[in-house]
N, C-alpha and C positions, 0 to 999 in steps of 0.2 A: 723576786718575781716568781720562783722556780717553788717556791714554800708556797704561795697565793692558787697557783696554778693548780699544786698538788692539794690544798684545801679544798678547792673548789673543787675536785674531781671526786677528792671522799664524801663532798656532803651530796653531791650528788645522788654515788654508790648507797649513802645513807637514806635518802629519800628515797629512789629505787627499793630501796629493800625493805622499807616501811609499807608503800604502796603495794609491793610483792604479798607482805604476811599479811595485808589488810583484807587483799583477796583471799588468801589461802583461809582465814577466819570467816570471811563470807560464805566461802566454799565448805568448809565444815558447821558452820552455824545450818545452813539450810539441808545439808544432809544429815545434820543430828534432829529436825523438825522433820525429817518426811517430806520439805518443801523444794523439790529439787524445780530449779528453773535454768534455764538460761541468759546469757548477757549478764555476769554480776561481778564479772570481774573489770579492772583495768589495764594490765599487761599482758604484752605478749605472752611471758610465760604463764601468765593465772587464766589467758585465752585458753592456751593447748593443753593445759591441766581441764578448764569446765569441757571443751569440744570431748576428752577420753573420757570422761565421768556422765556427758552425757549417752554416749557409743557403749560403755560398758551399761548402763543402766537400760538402755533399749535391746541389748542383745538378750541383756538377763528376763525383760521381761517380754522378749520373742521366744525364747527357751520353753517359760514356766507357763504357756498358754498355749492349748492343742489352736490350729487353723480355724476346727470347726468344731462345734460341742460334739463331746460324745455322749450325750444324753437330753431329753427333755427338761427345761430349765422353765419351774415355774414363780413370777415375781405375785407375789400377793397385790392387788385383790384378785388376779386372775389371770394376768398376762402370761400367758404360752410362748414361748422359745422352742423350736422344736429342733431333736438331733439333726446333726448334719449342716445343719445354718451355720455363717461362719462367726465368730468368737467377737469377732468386733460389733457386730452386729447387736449383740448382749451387751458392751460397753457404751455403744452410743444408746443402748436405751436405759441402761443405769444411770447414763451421763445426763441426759435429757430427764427423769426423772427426779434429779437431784437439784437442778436449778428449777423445773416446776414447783416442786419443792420450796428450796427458798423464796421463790417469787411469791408464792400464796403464804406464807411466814410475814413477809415486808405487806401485804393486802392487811388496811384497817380492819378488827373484829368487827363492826359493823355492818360490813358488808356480807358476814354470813347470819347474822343473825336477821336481817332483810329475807332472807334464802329461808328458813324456818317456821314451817307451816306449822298451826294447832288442826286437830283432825276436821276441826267446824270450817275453816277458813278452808284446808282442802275441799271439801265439799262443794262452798260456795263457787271456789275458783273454778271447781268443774261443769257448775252447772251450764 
């Protein structure tokens, strides 16, 4: 009984430790992508390991970004950013730019070529 007991406590310890490195390999696959997220682990310890990777990764990137530009930031085709404005304020319009972006990427070609005037049809439409 005392052999069964102690089996069962290693396969345990063994499955434990599997489920452990399965996290730790989540945890490094998605930092070797640039794809950091949270929630990807399953144990406690692969918890408190992603909670410091995420604390280090926001501190590092509260560091490497002033409050507020210290300069005028222009995004092509013309958007102004002006000094002093605060820093986030340029990310969420990068951020908002980017999924506009995709979104008009997933729009059928069709629909811009609807949108494409010949100079004779501008004309008409104006009259």
């Amino acid at each position: 009984m005392t052999h069964k007991s102690a089996a069962g406590e290693l396969q345990k310890e063994v499955e434990n430790t599997t489920v452990l490195l399965d996290d730790i390999l989540n945890i490094l696959a998605l930092l070797e992508a640039g794809d950091w997220s949270e929630h990807c682990t399953k144990t406690e310890l692969g918890g408190r390991l992603e909670r410091e990777i995420t604390r280090l990764i926001s501190d590092a990137q509260n560091d490497l970004s002033p409050e507020h530009l210290p300069c005028d930031v222009v995004l092509v085709p013309g958007m102004r950013i002006h000094e002093g404005v605060r820093t986030k304020t340029l990310l969420t319009a990068l951020q908002r730019r980017a999924e506009l972006s995709s979104r008009i990427k997933l729009m059928p070609s069709k629909i811009f070529d609807v949108v494409k005037f010949t100079p004779s049809q501008h004309t008409e439409r104006d009259k």
